[in-house]
C-alpha positions as CSV (number, residue, x, y, z in Angstrom):
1,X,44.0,-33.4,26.9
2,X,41.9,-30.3,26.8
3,X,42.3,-27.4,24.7
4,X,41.4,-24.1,25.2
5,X,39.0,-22.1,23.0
6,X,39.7,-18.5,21.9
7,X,36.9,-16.3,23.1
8,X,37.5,-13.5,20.2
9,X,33.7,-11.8,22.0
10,X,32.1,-11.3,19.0
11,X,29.4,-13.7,20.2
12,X,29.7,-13.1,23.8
13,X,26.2,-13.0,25.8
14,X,26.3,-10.1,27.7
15,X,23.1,-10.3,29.1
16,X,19.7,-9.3,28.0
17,X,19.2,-7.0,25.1
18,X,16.9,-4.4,24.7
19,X,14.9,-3.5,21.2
20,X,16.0,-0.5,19.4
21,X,13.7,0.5,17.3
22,X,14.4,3.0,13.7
23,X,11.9,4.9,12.3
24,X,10.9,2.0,9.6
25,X,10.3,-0.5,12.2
26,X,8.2,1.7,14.5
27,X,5.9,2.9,11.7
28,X,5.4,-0.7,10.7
29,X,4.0,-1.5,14.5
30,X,2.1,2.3,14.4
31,X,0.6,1.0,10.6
32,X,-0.3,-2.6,12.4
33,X,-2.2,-1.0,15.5
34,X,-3.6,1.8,13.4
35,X,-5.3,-0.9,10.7
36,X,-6.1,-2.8,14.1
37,X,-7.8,-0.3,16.2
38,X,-8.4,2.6,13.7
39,X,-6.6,6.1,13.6
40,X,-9.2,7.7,15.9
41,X,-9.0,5.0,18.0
42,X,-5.3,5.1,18.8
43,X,-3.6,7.0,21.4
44,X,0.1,7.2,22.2
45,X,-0.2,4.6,24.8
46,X,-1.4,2.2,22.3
47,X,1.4,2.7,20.1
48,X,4.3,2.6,23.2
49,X,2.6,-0.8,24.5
50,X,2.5,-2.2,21.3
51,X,6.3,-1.1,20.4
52,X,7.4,-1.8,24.1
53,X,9.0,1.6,24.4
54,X,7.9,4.7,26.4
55,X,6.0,7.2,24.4
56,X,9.6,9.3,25.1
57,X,11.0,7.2,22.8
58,X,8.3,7.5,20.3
59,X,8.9,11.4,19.9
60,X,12.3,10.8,19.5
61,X,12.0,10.1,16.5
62,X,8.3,11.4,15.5
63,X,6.2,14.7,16.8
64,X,3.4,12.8,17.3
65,X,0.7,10.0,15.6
66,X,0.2,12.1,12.8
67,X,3.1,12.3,11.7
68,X,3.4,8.5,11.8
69,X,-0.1,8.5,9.6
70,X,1.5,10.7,6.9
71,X,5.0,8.6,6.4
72,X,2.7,5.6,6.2
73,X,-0.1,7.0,4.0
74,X,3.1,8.6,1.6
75,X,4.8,5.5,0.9
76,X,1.5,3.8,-0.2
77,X,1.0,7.1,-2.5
78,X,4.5,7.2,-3.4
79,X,4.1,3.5,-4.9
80,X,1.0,4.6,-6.6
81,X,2.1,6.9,-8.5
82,X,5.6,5.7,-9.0
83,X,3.5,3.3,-11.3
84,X,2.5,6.2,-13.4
85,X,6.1,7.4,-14.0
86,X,7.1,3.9,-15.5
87,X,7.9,3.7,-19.3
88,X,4.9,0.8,-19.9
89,X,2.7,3.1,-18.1
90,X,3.8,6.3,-20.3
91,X,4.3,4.8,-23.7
92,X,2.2,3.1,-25.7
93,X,-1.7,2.7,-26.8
94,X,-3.8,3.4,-23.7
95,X,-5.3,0.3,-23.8
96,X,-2.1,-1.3,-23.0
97,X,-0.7,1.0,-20.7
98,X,-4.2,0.5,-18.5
99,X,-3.8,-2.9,-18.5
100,X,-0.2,-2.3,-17.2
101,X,-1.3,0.0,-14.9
102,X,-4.0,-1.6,-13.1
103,X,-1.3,-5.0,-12.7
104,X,0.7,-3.0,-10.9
105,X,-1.8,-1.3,-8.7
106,X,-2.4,-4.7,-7.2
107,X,1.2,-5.8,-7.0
108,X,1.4,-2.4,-5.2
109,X,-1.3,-3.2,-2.8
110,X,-0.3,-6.5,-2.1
111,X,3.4,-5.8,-1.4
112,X,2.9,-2.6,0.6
113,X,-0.7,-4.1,2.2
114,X,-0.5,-2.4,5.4
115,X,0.5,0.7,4.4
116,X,-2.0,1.0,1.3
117,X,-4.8,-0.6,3.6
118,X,-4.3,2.2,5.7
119,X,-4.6,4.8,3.0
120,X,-8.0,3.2,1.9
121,X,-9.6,4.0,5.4
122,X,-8.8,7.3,6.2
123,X,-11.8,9.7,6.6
124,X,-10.7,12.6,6.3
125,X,-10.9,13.6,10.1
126,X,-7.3,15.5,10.1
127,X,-5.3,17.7,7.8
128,X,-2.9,14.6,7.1
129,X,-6.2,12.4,6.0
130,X,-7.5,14.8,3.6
131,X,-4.3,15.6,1.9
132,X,-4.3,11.5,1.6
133,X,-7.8,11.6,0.4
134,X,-6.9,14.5,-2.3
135,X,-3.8,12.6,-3.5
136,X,-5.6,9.4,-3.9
137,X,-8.3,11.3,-5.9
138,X,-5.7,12.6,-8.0
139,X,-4.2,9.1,-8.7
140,X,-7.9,8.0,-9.8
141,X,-8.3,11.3,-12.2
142,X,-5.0,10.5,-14.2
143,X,-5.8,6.2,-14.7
144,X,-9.1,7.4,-15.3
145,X,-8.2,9.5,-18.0
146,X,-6.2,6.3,-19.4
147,X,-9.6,4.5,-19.1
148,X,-11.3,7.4,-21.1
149,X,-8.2,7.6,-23.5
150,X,-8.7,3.7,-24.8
151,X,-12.4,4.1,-25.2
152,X,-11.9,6.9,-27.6
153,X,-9.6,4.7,-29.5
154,X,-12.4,2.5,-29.6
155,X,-10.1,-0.3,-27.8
156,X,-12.8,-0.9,-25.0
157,X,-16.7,-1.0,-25.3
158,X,-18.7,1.9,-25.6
159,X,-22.0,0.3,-23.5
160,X,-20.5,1.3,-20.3
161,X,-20.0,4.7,-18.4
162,X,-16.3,5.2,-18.6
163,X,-17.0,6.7,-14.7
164,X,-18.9,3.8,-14.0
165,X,-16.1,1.4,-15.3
166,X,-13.5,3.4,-13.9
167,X,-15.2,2.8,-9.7
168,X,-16.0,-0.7,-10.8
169,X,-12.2,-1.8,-11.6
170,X,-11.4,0.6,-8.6
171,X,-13.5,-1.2,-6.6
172,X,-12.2,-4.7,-7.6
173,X,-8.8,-4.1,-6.8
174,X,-9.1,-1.9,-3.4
175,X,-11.5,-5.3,-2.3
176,X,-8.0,-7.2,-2.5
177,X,-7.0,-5.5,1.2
178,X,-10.3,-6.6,2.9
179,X,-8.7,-10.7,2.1
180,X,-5.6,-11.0,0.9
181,X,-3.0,-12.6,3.4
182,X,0.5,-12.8,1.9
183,X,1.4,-15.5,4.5
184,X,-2.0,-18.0,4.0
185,X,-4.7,-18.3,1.9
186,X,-2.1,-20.1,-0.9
187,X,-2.6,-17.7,-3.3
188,X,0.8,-15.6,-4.6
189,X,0.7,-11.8,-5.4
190,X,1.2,-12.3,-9.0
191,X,-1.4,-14.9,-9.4
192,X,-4.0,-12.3,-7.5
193,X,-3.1,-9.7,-10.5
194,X,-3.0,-12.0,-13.3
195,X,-6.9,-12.8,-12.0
196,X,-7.7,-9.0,-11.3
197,X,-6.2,-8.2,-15.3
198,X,-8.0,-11.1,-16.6
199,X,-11.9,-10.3,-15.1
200,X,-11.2,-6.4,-16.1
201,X,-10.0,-6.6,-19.2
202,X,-12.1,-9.7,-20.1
203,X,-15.0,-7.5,-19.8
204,X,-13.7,-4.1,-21.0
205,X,-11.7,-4.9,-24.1
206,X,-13.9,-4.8,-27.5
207,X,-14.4,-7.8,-29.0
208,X,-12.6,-8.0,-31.8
């Protein structure tokens, strides 16, 4: 005896499905092909074969690839200094609020890699680079003044520039994007900034 099954349709094939893609998901593929070809190097046909949707439906929801440069470039700036508004970052010796501050510079890089990748290679060819480029500078002025702060409180050593010190720990942790891989590699965000706190720290912080 056979019974029959209630169809209630709620997971009734009704064919092939086209992608709809939100403004999130298309500036993730725009960030990906940007990082892959270069800014300059993208046209609006690159970004509709890459999202599989005409260019059409790429100004529906955007005026252009500019646009798409600045909402990307903005949330990695946004992170940034959303790490400067945090109580650790704001309270406290500077020392200590340094050390906070650079961790969470990396865990910012490494969880929004594309998007803060892409902020580290703009050149500055367009209005919406070189506001990126002047906000980024801005960011580096204020943890550099945290950098200058702990020296005067005679918490790091005194035999280094603080503007030298200040591009060198820059430059350690904007090297992360050139290699880290979230998905191989076997390392884990937070053991990448426990090792980026340790090296700078280990070297800045006066003995004793």
């Amino acid at each position: 005896m056979t019974t029959a099954r209630r169809d209630t349709g709620a997971r009734r094939d009704t064919g092939p499905r086209r992608d709809t893609y939100t403004p999130d998901t298309l500036l993730a593929v725009a960030v990906r092909v940007f990082n892959e070809r270069g800014y300059d190097g993208t046209s609006m046909e690159h970004l509709s074969k890459a999202a599989g949707i005409s260019k059409s439906s790429i100004y529906h929801h955007v005026t252009g690839k500019e646009e798409l440069l600045r909402r990307a470039v903005s949330r990695a700036l946004d992170g940034l200094f959303g790490i400067l508004g945090e109580e650790p970052a704001r309270v406290g010796r500077a020392v200590e609020r340094l050390e906070y501050v650079t961790r969470r510079m990396v865990e910012v890089l490494t969880g929004e890699l594309p998007y803060v990748t892409l902020l580290l290679r703009v050149r500055g060819n367009t209005d919406t680079e070189r506001w990126a480029m002047e906000r980024r500078r801005e960011f580096d002025h204020q943890v550099a003044e945290l950098l200058r702060a702990a020296a005067a409180d005679g918490d790091v050593r005194g035999d280094i520039p603080v503007r030298l010190a200040t591009r060198l720990v820059f430059g350690m942790i904007n090297s992360v994007a050139e290699w880290y891989r979230p998905d191989g590699g076997g390392l884990r965000d937070r053991e990448v900034a426990d090792a980026v706190v340790k090296l700078v720290f280990g070297g800045l912080r006066k003995e004793g």
